[in-house]
Each structure stands twice: as structure tokens, then as C-alpha cells.
VODODO-276382 format. One record per residue: residue number from 1; x, y, z of N, C-alpha, C in turn. Coordinates in steps of 0.05 Angstrom, whole numbers. Atoms other than C-alpha are relative to their C-alpha. Example, Ala and Ser with C-alpha at 12.3 -4.5 7.8 and 13.67 -1.06 7.14 Angstrom:
BEGIN
pos | n_c1 | n_c2 | n_c3 | ca_c1 | ca_c2 | ca_c3 | c_c1 | c_c2 | c_c3
1 | 18 | -24 | 0 | 246 | -90 | 156 | 18 | 24 | 0
2 | -16 | -24 | -1 | 273 | -21 | 143 | -15 | 22 | 14
//
This chain:
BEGIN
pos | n_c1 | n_c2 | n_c3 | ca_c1 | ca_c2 | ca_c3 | c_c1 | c_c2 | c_c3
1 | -4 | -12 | 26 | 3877 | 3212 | 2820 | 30 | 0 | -7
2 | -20 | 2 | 9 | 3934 | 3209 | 2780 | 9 | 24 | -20
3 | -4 | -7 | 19 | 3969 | 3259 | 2741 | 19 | -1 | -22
4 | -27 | 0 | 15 | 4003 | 3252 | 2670 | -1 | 22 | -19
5 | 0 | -22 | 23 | 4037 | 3301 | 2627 | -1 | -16 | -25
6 | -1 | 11 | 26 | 4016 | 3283 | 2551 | 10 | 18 | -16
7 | -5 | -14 | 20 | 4029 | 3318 | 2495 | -19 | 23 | 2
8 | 9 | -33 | -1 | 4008 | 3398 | 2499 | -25 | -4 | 27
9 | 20 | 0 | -16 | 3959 | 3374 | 2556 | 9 | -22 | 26
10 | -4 | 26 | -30 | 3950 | 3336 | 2628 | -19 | -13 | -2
11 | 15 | 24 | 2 | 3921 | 3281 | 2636 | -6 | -7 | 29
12 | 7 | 4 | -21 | 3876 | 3257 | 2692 | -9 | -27 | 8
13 | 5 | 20 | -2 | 3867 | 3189 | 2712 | -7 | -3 | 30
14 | 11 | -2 | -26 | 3822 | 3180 | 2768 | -7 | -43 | 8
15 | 7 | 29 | -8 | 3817 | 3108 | 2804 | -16 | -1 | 23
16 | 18 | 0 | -22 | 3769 | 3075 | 2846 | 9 | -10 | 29
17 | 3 | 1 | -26 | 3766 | 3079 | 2919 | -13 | -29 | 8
18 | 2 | 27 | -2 | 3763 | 3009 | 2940 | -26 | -4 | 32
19 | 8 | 5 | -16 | 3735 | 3027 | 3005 | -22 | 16 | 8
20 | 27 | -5 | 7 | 3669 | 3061 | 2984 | -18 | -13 | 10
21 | 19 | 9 | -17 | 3609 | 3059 | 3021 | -23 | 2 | -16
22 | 16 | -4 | 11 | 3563 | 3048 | 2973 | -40 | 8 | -1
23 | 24 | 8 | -18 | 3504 | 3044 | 3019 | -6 | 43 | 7
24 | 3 | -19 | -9 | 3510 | 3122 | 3033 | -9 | 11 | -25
25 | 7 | -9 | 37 | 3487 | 3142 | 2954 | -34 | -5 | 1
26 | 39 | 11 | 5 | 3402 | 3149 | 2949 | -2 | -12 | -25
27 | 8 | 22 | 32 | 3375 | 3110 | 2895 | -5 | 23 | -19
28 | -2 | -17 | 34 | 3372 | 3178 | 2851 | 19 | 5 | 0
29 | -30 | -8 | 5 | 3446 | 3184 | 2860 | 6 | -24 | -20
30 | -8 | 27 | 16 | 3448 | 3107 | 2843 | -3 | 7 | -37
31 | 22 | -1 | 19 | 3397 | 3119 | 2781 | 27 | 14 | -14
32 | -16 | -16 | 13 | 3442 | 3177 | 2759 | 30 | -14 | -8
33 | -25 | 11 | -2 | 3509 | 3138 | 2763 | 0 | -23 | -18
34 | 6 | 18 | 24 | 3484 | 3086 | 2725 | -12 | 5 | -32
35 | 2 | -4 | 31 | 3458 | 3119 | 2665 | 29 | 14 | -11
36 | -30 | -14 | 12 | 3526 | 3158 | 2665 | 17 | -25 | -6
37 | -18 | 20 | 15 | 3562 | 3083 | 2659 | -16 | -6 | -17
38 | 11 | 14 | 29 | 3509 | 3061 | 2607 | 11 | 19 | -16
39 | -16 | -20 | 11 | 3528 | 3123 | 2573 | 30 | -12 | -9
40 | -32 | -4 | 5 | 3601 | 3136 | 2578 | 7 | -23 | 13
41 | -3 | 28 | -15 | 3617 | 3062 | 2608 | 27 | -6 | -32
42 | -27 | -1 | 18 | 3658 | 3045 | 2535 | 14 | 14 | -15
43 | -16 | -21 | 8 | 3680 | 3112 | 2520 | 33 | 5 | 10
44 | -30 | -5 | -12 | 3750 | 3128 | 2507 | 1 | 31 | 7
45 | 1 | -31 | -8 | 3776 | 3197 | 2536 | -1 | 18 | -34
46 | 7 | -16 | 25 | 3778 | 3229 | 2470 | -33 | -7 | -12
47 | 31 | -1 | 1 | 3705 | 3205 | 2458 | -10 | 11 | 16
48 | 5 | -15 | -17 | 3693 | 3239 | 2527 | 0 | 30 | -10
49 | -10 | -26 | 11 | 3725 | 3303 | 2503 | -20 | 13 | -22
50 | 17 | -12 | 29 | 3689 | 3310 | 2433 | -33 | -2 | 16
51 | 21 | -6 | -3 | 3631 | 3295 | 2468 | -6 | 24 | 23
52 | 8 | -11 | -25 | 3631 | 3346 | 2525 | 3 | 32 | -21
53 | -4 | -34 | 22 | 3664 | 3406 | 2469 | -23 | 1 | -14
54 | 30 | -16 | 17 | 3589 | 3401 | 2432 | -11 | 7 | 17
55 | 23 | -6 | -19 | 3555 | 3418 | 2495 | 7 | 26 | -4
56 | -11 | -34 | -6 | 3546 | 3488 | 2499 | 2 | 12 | 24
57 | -17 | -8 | -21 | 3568 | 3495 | 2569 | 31 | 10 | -10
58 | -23 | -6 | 5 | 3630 | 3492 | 2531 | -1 | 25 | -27
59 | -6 | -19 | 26 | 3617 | 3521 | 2456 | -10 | 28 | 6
60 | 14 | -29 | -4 | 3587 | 3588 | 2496 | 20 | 10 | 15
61 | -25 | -17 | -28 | 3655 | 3598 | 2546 | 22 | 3 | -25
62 | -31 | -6 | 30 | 3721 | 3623 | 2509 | 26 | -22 | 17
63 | -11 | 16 | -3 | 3777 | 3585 | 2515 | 11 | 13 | 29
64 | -5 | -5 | -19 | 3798 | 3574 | 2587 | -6 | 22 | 21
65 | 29 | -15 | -14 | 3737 | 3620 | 2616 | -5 | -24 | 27
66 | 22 | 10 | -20 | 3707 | 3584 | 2678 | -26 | -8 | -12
67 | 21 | 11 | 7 | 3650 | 3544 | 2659 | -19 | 8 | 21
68 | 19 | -9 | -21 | 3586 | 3579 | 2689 | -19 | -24 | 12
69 | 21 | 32 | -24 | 3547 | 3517 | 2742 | -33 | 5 | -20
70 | 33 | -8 | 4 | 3479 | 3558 | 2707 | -5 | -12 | -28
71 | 6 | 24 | 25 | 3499 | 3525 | 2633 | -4 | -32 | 3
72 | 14 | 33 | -6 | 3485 | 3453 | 2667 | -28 | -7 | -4
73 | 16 | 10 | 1 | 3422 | 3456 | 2655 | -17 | -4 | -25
74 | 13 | 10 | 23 | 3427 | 3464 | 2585 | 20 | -28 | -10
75 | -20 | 19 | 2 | 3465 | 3392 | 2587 | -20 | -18 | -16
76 | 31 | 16 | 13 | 3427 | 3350 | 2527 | 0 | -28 | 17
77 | 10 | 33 | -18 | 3393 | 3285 | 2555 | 24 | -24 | -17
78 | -6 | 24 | 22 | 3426 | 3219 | 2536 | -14 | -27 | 19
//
């Protein structure tokens, strides 16, 4: 991971681990990992963003609250 300071915010740039064992992931980890790149695969980070602030994991916490693990499951389908 990388971090940069941007403008009023940080920035997180995470890169891939080259030396991933892909073989250790069950096929519903796979399953899962792959609808998240069909998904978000040509999202830019600000399309990330707007899309994560309509979830109401987020529009139900106040600003910089802890996100409760128990709003994940109201995460809409895509």
C-alpha cells in the first residue's frame, strides 16, 4: 500500500502482491472476487467513493463514526 496526501484527504493506493497464492482462495472467495472486478473492475476512485457514500452503511454513521460490521448486510446487490 501506498500512501498519498491529496488535497483535504489521503489517498490509498494499494498494489498487487506478485507472489499470491492463488490456489489458497475457495471458489466462493473466487466467485466473490470476480463479481467485485466485473463490478468495480473500470471504476475510477471517485466512482468508488460516490458509490460506497449511497450505501447506508455510510448515509446511517455521522461523519467519521466507525462503520458498524452489522450494516454489511444491508450492502445492495450488484
Amino acid at each position: 500500500m501506498q500512501e498519498e496526501e491529496g488535497f483535504e484527504m489521503t489517498k490509498y493506493r494499494f498494489l498487487a502482491n506478485e507472489q499470491i497464492d492463488e490456489n489458497i482462495l475457495s471458489q466462493e472467495e473466487r466467485k466473490v472476487l470476480d463479481s467485485v472486478i466485473c463490478k468495480f473492475g473500470e471504476y475510477k476512485s471517485q466512482d468508488i467513493v460516490k458509490y460506497m457514500h449511497e450505501e447506508r452503511a455510510y448515509t446511517e454513521t455521522r461523519d467519521k463514526e466507525i462503520i458498524p460490521f452489522s450494516l454489511a448486510k444491508n450492502i445492495r446487490d450488484f
